[in-house]
C-alpha positions in Angstrom: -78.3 -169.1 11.7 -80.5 -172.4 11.0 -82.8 -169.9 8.2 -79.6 -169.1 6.9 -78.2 -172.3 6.6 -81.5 -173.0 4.4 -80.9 -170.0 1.8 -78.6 -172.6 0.1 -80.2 -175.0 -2.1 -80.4 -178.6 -1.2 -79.3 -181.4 -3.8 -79.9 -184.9 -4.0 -76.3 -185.9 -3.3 -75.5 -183.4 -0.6 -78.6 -183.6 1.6 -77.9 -182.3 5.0 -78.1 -178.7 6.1 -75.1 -176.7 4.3 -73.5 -174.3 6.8 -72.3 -170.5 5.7 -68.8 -170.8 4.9 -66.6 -170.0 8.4 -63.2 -170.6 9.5 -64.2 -170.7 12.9 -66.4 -173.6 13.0 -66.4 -177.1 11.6 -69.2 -178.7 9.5 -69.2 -181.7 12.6 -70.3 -179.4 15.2 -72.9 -177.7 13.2 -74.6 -181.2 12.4 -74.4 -182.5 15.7 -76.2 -178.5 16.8 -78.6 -179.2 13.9 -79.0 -182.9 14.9 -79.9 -181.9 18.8 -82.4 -179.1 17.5 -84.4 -181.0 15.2 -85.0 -184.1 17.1 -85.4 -181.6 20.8 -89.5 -182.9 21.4 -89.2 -180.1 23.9 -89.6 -177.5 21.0 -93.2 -177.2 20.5 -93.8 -176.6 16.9 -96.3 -173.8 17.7 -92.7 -171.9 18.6 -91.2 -172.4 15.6 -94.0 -171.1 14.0 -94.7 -168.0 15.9 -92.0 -165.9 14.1 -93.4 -166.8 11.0 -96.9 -165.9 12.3 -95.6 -162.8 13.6 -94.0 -161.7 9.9 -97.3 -162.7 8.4 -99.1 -160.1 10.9 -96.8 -157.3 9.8 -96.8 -157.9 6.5 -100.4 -158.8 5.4 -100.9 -155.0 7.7 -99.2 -153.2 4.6 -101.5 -154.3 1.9 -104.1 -152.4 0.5 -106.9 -154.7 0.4 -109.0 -155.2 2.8 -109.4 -159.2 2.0 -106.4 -161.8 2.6 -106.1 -164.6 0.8 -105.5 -168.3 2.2 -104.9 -171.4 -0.2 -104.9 -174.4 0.9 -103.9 -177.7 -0.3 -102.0 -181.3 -0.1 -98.8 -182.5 -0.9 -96.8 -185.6 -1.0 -93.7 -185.6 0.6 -92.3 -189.6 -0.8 -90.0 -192.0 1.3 -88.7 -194.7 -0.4 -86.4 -195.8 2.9 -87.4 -197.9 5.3 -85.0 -195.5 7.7 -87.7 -193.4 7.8 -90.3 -193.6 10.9 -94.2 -194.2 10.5 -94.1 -194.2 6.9 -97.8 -193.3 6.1 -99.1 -195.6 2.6 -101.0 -192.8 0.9 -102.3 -195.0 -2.2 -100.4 -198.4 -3.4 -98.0 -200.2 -1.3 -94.7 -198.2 -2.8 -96.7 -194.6 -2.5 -95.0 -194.2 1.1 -93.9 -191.5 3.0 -95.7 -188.4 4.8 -98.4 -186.4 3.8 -97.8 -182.1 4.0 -100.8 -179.8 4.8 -100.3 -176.3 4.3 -102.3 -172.9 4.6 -100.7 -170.4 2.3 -101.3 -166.4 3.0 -101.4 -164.5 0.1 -101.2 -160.5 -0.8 -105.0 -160.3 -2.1 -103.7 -156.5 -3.6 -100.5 -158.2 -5.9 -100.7 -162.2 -5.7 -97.6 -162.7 -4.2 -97.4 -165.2 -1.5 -96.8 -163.9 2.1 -96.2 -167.0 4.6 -97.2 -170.4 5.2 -100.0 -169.7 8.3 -100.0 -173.3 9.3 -98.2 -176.8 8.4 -99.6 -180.5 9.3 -97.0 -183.6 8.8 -99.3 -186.8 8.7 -97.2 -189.9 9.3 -99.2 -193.7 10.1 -99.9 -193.0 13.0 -100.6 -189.4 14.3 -100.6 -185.4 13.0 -98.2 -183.3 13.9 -99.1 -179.7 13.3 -98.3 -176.3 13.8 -101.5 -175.3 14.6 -101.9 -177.8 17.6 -99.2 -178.8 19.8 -101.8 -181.8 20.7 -100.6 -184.7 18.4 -103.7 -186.1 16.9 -105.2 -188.8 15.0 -105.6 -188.6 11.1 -108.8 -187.2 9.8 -110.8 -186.9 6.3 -108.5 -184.2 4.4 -111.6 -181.8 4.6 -112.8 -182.5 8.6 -109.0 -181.5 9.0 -109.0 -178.6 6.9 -112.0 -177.2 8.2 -110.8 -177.5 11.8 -107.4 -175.5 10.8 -109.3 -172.6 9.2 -111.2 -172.1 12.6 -108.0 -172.1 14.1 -106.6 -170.1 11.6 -109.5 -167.0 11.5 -108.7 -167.3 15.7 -105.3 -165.9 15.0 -106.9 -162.6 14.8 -105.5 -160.8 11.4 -106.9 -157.5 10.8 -107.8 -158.5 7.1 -111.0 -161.1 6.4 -109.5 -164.2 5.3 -111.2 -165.6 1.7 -110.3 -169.6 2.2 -109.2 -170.8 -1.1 -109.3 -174.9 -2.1 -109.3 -176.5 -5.4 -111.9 -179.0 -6.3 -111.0 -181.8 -3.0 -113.4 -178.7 -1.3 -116.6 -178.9 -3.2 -118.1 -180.5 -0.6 -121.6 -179.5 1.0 -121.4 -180.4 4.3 -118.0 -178.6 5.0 -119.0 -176.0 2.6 -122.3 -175.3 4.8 -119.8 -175.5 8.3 -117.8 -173.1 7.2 -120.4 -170.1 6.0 -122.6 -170.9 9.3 -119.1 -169.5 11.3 -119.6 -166.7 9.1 -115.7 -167.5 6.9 -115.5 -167.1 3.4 -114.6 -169.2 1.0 -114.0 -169.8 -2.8 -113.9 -173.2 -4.2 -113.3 -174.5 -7.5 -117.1 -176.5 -8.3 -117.2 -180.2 -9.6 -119.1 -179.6 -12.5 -120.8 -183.0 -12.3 -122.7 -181.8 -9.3 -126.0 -180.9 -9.1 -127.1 -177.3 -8.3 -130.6 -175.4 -8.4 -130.7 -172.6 -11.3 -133.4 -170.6 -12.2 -136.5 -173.1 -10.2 -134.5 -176.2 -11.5 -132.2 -179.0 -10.8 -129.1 -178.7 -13.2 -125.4 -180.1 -13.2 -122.9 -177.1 -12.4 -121.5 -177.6 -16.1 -124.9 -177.4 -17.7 -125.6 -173.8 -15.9 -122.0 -172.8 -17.2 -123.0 -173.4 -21.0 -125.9 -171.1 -20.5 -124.5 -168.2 -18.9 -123.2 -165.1 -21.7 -119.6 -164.4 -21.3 -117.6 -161.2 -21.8 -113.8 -161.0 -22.7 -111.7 -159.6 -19.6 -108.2 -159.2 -21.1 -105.6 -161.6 -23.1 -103.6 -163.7 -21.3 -101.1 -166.2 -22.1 -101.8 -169.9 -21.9 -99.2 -172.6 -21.9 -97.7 -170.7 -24.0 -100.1 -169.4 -26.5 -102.2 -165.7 -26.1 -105.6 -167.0 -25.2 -108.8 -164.4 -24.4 -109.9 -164.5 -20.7 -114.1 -164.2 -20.4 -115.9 -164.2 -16.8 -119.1 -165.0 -16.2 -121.2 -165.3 -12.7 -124.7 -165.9 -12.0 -126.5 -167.1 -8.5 -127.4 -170.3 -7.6 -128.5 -172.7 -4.9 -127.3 -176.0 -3.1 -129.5 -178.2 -1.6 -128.2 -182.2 -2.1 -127.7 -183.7 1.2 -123.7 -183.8 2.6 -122.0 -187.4 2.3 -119.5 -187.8 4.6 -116.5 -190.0 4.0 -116.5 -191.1 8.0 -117.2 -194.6 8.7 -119.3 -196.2 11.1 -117.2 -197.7 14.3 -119.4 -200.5 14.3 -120.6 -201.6 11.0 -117.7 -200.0 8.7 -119.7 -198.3 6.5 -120.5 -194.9 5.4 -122.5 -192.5 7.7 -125.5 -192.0 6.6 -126.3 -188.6 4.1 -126.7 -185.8 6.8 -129.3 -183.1 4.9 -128.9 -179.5 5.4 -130.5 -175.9 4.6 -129.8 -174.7 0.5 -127.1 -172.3 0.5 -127.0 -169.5 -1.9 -123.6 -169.2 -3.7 -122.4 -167.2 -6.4 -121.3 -169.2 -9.8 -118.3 -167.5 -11.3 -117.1 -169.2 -14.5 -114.2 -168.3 -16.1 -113.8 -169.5 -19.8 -110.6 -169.4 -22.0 -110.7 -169.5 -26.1 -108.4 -168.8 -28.7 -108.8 -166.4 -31.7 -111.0 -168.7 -33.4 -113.3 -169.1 -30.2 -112.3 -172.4 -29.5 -112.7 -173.5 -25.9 -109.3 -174.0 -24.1 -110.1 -174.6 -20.6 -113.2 -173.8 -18.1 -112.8 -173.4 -14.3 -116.4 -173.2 -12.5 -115.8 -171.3 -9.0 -118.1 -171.2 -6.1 -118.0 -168.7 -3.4 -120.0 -167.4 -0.7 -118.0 -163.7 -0.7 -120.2 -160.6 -0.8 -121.4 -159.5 -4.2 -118.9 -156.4 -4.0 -116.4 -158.6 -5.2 -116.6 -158.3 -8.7 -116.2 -161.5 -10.8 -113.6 -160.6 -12.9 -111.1 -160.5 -9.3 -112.9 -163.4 -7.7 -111.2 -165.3 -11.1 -107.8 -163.8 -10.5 -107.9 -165.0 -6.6 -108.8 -168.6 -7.9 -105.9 -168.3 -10.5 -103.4 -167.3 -7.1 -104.1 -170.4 -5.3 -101.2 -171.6 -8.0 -98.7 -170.0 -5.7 -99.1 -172.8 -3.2 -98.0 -175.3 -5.8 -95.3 -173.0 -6.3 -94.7 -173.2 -2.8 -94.3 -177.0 -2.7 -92.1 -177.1 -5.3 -89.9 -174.8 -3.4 -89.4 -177.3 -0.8 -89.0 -179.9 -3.3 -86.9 -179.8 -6.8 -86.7 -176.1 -7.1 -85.2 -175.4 -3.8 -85.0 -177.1 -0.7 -84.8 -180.7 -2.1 -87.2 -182.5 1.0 -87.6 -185.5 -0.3 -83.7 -186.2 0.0 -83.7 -184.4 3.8 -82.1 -187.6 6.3 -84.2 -186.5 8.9 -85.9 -190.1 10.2 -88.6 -189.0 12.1 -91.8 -186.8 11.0 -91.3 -184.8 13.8 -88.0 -183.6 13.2 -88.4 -183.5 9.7 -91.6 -180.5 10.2 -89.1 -178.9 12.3 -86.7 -178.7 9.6 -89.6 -177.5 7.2 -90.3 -175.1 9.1 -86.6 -173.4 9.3 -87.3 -173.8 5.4 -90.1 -172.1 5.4 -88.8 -169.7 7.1 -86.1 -168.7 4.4 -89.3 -168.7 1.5 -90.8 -166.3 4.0 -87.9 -163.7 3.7 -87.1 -164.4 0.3 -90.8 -163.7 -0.6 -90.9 -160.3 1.0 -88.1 -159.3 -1.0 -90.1 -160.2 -3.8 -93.0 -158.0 -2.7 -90.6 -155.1 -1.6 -90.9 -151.8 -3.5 -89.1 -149.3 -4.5 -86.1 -149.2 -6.8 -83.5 -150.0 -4.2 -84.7 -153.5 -3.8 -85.4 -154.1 -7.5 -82.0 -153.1 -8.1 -81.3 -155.7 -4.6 -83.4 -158.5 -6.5 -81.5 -158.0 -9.8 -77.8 -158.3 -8.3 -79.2 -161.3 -6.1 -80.4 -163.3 -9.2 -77.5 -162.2 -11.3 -75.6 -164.2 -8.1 -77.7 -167.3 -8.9 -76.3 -167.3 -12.7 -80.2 -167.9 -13.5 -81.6 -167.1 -16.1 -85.0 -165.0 -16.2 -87.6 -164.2 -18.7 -88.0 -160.5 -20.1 -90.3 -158.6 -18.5 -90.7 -161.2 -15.5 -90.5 -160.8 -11.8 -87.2 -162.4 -10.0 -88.4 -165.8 -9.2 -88.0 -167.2 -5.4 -85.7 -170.3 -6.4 -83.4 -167.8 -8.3 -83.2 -165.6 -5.1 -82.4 -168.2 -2.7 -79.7 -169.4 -4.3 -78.3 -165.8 -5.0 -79.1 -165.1 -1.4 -76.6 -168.1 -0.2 -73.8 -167.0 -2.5 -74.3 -163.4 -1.1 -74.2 -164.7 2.9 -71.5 -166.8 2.1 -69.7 -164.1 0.2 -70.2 -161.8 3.4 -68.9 -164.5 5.7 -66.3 -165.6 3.7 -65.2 -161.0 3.6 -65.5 -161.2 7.3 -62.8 -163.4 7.9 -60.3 -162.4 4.6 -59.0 -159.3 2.8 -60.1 -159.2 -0.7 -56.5 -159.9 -1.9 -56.4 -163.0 -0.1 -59.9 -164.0 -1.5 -58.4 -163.2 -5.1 -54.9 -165.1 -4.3 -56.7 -168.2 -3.2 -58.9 -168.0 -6.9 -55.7 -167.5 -8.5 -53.8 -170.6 -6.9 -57.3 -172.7 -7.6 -58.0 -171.5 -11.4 -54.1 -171.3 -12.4 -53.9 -170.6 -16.0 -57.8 -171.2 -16.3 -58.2 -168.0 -14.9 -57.0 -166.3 -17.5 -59.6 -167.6 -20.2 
């Protein structure tokens, strides 16, 4: 009932959980349910997040590739109210509120986003996380990261996980961590660092101006058709790692802990116009086996958008959490998770097959009185909403005829329902 309840939109004035239209309940009793669940610290929020682990598992099964992808990345979640618990000061003093982590699975065969594997809420004081029901202390974004992925190649999936992080992750020392387990990863490259090519020391962005580039395929950019050309060539990092720890004694910076070069692939993927004009360059790194070929290593990177997608599915586009009156970080990650819970459903209807459910997605989004571009897959904040009209239009036929359903429109429209 609670993933249900988050199918319906959210909206700035009308914050709290909406409840599927009954006669045989009031709104009162379903807040004070709600109310009970979310702030229950007897609910671990490993729980919460097993059925969405357990969805993952039987989804990710059915693709065809043999890789799964995992994006991960940072997010903002802002509290202007001092209601709110442990508000956590993230840059100046009125950038306040509680910082999301979240590990994204996504369909390496279609790009379409499967589940959320694993959510952190940082407040001031401690992490709450789905992937430890230990509270724990705040860490450097990438000494977190790097201890969720180890807990996240634990779960045990059946497909190898390619760890995907924009350019926060080019760093060396978790870089070198994280190949020495033996997990992959792909990671868009500063290109002010400093790599060895060809016997000599040469900034990322300097390698990338020498390297010969093919056109792929046209795609369109903000906008415009722009030609898509993929390069990739092999080179070697050897700078020393500098940690953003600080001493316990003296406050400063650790020392520069040096490591073994590690051999990575250089993937660069170049945009221009008709002209040849440069548009935009993305340098990747990677450490995935050279059967990979380039050209899919650059649509993978181009996937990781989905978790941004993601995030704005909690937020503007759909679930509205920055309005959310939950006043505790605790109880508001509960309540994310029963969201994400509803993006994992709505999500495998995007990836379902078949003309029965494209026939399903169409009716849902006509629901939503959207409106879609041509051509264009139904998009997940159009099916949410369709799919709370349609579960409130089911309740709402479970408990009246059809004739009283059109009686009660007629008494409410009056003449209007004539035009």
């Amino acid at each position: 009932m609670l993933v249900k309840q988050h199918m319906t939109p959210s909206d700035p004035l009308a914050c709290a959980i909406k409840d599927v239209a009954s006669a045989q309940k009031t709104t009162f009793a379903t807040t004070q349910a709600v109310w009970r669940f979310l702030n229950n610290d007897r609910i671990a929020f490993s729980q919460l997040n097993e059925p969405i682990i357990a969805l993952a598992r039987e989804e990710i099964t059915r693709s065809a590739h043999q890789y799964a992808l995992v994006a991960h990345d940072w997010s903002r979640l802002h509290y202007a109210h001092p209601s709110k618990e442990q508000r956590r000061q993230m840059t100046h003093k009125t950038d306040v509120g509680y910082e999301l982590r979240s590990s994204l699975l996504i369909d390496a065969a279609s790009g379409l986003p499967v589940a959320p594997l694993g959510q952190t809420l940082t407040d001031s004081t401690y992490c709450h996380s789905t992937l430890n029901d230990a509270r724990s202390e705040p860490l450097t974004h990438l000494d977190a990261l790097t201890a969720d992925i180890t807990r996240l190649e634990a779960l045990g999936f059946d497909k190898k996980m390619v760890h995907i992080i924009d350019r926060e992750g080019d760093s060396i020392g978790h870089m070198r961590t994280l190949s020495e387990q033996g997990f992959y990863w792909l990671i868009r490259g500063k290109e002010g660092h400093r790599v060895q090519y060809q016997g000599k020391t040469k900034k990322v962005g300097e390698v990338a101006d020498e390297l010969r580039f093919q056109v792929q395929k046209t795609v369109n950019y903000k906008g415009k058709k722009a030609h898509l050309a993929v390069s990739e060539t092999g080179v070697s990092i050897t700078r020393a790692a500098q940690s953003k720890q600080k001493d316990k004694d003296t406050n400063n910076r650790v020392p520069k802990q040096p490591g073994k070069a590690l051999a990575v692939r250089l993937v660069v993927v170049r945009l221009s116009d008709d002209e040849g004009k440069e548009l935009g360059r993305w340098t990747l790194l990677t450490n995935t086996e050279e059967a990979i070929r380039c050209d899919e290593i650059a649509q993978w990177y181009y996937w990781r958008w989905n978790i941004e997608s993601f995030f704005k599915l909690l937020k503007s586009a759909g679930h509205d959490v920055g309005s959310w009156l939950q006043r505790s970080a605790r109880a508001i990650l509960r309540r994310l998770l029963i969201a994400s819970m509803a993006c994992v459903l709505v999500w495998r209807l995007q990836r379902s097959e078949g003309e029965e459910n494209a026939r399903a997605r169409r009716l849902i989004c006509r629901l939503s009185g959207r409106q879609q571009k041509r051509g264009r897959l139904e998009s997940a904040p159009a099916l949410l909403a369709g799919l709370s009209i349609l579960l409130n239009t089911l309740m709402l036929l479970s408990e009246y005829t059809p004739e009283e359903l059109t009686l009660l429109a007629a008494r409410a429209l009056g003449q209007l329902g004539d035009v």
